[in-house]
Structure formats: structure tokens, C-alpha cells
N, C-alpha and C positions, 0 to 999 in steps of 0.2 A: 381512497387511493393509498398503494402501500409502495414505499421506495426505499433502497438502499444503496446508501450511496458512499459505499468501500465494499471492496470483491478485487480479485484477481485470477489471473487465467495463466496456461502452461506457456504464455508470451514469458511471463518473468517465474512467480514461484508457485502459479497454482497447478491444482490439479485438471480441471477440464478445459479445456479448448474456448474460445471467446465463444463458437456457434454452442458447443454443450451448453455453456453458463447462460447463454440467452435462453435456450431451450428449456432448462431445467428452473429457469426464472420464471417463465410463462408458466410451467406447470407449477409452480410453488403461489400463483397469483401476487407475483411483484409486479407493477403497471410502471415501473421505472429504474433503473441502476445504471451504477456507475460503476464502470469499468476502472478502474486504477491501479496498475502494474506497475511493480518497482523501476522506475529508468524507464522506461521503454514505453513506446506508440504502438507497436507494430502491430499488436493486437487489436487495434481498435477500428481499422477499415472493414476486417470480419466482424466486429462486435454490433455496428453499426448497422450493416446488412443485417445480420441474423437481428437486430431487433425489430426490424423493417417489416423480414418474416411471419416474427412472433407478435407481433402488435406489440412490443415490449420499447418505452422510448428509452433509449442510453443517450446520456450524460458522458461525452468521451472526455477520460480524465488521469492522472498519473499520481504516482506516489513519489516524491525525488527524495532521495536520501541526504542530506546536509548535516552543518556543522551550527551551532549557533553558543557563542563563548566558550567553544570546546566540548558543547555538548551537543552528543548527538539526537537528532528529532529528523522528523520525516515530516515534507510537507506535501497535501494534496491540489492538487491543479483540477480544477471542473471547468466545463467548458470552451475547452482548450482547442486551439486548430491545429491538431496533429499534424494536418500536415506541413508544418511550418517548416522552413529550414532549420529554424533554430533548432527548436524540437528533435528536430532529422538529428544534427549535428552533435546535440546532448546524450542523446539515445547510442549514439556512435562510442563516443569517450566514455561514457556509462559503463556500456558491454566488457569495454576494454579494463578499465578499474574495478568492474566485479569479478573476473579472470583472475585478474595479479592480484586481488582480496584473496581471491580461491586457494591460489597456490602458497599462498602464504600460511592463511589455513592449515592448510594439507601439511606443510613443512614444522607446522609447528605441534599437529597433529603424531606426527612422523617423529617429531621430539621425546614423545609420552610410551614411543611404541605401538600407534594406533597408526596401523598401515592401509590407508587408500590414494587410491593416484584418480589423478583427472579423469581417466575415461571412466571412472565410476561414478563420478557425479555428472556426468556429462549423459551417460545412460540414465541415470536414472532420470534427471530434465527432460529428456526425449527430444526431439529432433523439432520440436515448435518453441523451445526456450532460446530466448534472447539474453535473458537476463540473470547469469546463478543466482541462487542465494542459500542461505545456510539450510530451508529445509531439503534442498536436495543432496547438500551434504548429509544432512539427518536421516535422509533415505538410505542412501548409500553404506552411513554406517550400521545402521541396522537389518543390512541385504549382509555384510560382511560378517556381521554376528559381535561387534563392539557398542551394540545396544540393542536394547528387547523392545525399545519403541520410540516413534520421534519425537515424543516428547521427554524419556530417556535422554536421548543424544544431547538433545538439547540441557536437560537438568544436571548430566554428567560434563559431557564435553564442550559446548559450543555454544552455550548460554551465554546471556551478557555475563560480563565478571569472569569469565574463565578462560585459560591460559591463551587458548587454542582461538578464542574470537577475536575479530579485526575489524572495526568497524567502519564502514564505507562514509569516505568523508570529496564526495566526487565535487560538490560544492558548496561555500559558505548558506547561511540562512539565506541573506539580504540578497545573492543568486541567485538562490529556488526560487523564491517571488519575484524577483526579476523575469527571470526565465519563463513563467508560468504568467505574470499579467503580461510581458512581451507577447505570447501565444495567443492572447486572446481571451487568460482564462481567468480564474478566481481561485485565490490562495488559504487556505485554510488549513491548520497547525493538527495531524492527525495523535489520535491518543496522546493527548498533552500528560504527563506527570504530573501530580500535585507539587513534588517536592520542587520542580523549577520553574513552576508555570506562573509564579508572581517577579522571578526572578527573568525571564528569558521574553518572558510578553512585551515589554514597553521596545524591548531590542524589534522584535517582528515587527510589530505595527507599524514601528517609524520606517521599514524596511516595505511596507504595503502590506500586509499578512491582512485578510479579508474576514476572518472567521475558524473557530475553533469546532470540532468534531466535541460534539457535548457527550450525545447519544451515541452508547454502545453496550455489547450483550455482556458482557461481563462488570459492567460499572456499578458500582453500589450508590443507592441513591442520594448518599453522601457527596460522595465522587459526582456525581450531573451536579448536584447541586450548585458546590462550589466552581466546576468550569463553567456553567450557563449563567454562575454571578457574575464570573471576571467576563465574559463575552459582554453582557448587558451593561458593564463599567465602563469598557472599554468600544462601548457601540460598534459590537463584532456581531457575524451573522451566525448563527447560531446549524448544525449540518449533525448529522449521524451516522453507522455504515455496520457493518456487521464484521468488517475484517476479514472476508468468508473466502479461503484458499480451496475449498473440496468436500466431499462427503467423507464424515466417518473423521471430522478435524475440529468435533465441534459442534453445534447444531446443526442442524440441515438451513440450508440455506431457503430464506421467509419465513421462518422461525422468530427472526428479527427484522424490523421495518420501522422506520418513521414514514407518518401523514404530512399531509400541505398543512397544516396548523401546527407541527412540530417544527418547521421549516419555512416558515410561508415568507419571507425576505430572503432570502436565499435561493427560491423559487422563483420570486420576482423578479432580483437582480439578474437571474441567469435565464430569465425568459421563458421559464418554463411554464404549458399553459395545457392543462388536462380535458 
């Protein structure tokens, strides 16, 4: 059984559609994924269907963006009841706080002499995004000709550390897990850092944090190492994901996969049965 469980769709910053990303899961032989879009649900009554479709089971799940001692980390939600109000409600003030990120962005962007306005990031998300986020800025600049690729924009402009970035801080840590075991779901601390993850851990846990993303396609096996120590220190459940925005962004997506034996408490806890 091959699953991956981090992916996003053009709900918030990826490139394909929730029915694409199922479809193109089936044909890559994933038997399971998780959907998790920055802020937002919306995609996930399509994701759900179309795995229905594909014989493909989803894991409906989110990515929230938070604060924790001032540092910013993203946390994952699996098994979440989207359709919750809170959810509803999160997702609402989300949209709104990635907007006023945007144009501040763009204003600061506007500072350096790099000139784009909203409707270019707005076009280039397309008309099924809910949620900005910097890579559509990163498209945008490089449709205008202020970078030769998105990962350019990014290493020039709009990386962490540089002038031009704003980082979306819509709610504390100890709100993410809030918000996400309120749902129904299971909170897990996505691409933890080494350099804060002895320091920021004890804060999540007492906060309900459920489990760390160990497994991912860029991690050196140093890096698993030491996150699947502090999870088993810390009787955290152990989750992986590919991070997977689009084609042509990276590996193709089933490239990367965790098994039920890479995950098998985590499977359990969220009921999941093959």
C-alpha cells in the first residue's frame, strides 16, 4: 500500500484541481492521500468524490499556517470534518489575511521597483484558488519577466529572509490544534526544522500537537533520524507526505510514498483500514 499524506491542489497553491490530483494519484498507484491545502476546505468535497471515482481513499486534511514563540511553522490537520463551521469560519478569515499578506507583498515588492498588482497574481491562481500564496506570486513574477523561474523569484525576491516576505501568522500554535482536534482531526507539526524542533516541541504537545511529519522527499537520513527520535521521545505519531504542488515542481507525484508499517499508529488512530 503506497500513501501520501501532504499534496495540494489549485484550492490554495497547487497546480491541479482536487479531481486532477486524484486522477493523476490513481494513475501514479497511490492507494491513499491527503489532501492539505493552505487555510482552506474547499477543496475537499471534490477530493473526496473523485477518490470515490478512482478507488483512491483521501484522508481530508489541511495545512494551517500559525505562530509558535514567534516562529512561524505550519500545522497539518488529518481527518478533519470539513465541514465544520469552525472550519467554514477559519477558512473565511484565512482568505481574508492571505489577501492583506498579498498586497503588502506587492507593496513592498513595489519598494525594490518590481512592479505587479493583484490581478496578476489573481490570474495566474485561476479562478478555483481560495487561498494566495507566494507561489503564485512566483508565477506572476516570472510571466512579467522579474524572474527566469519559480524558484528564482523565490531565491531572489520572496524567500524566507527577504525584504519582500510576510509571513502569514492567521493563528497562534495552541489554535491550530485547537481548531483542527475541535474538527475532528489529528494535528501533526508539518516539515519541522531541526534548529527549533527541541525548542518549540514541548510548547505543541502541551498544546495537543499529535504527531510530527518525519518522512519527506528531500530529508537526509540524518534529518528522519533525528525527527522520528524526538516523536518516539515524545510518544508522538510518526506521518510523511511528499509536499507535492504540481508536475514539473519537483518529482512527479508517487515518486514519494510511505506504507502502513512506516505509519501503522497513525493509520490506527485515524481509522484507517485497507
Amino acid at each position: 500500500m503506497r500513501l501520501d499524506l501532504h499534496t495540494h491542489t489549485t484550492a490554495s497553491d497547487g497546480v491541479l484541481s482536487p479531481s486532477q490530483l486524484v486522477a493523476l494519484a490513481s494513475a501514479a498507484n497511490l492507494d491513499a492521500l491527503a489532501i492539505t491545502d493552505h487555510d482552506t476546505v474547499v477543496g475537499l468535497a471534490e477530493g473526496v468524490q473523485a477518490g470515490l471515482n478512482h478507488s483512491v481513499q483521501i484522508i481530508p486534511g489541511i495545512e494551517v499556517s500559525c505562530s509558535a514563540s514567534g516562529v512561524p511553522c505550519h500545522i497539518l490537520g488529518y481527518f478533519i470534518d470539513y465541514q465544520s463551521s469552525k472550519l467554514s469560519d477559519y477558512t473565511s478569515r484565512a482568505i481574508r489575511a492571505r489577501e492583506d499578506r498579498m498586497h503588502e507583498m506587492l507593496s513592498r515588492l513595489a519598494n525594490q521597483n518590481v512592479m505587479v498588482d493583484m490581478d496578476d497574481v489573481v490570474k495566474e491562481a485561476g479562478p478555483e484558488c481560495s487561498s494566495l500564496g507566494r507561489p503564485h506570486l512566483a508565477r506572476a513574477l516570472v510571466t512579467k519577466n522579474y524572474a527566469s523561474s519559480i524558484g528564482d523569484a523565490f531565491d531572489r525576491l520572496i524567500g524566507d529572509g527577504h525584504q519582500a516576505q510576510v509571513p502569514i501568522r492567521v493563528l497562534e500554535a495552541n489554535e491550530a490544534i485547537g481548531l483542527i482536534r475541535d474538527s475532528g482531526g489529528i494535528a501533526v507539526w508539518a516539515h519541522p526544522r531541526l534548529e527549533v524542533l527541541q525548542e518549540l516541541l514541548p510548547e505543541l504537545v502541551t498544546a495537543g500537537l499529535r504527531g510530527l511529519e518525519v518522512y519527506r522527499p528531500k530529508s537526509s537520513p540524518e534529518h528522519v533520524r533525528k525527527v522520528k527520535t524526538s516523536a518516539e521521545e515524545m510518544d508522538l505519531l510518526v506521518t510523511g507526505g511528499s509536499d507535492w504542488h504540481g508536475p514539473g515542481l519537483g518529482a512527479e507525484l508517487g515518486a514519494f510514498y510511505v506504507t502502513p508499517d512506516d505509519i501503522s499508529q497513525f493509520l490506527f488512530e485515524g481509522r484507517v483500514s485497507f
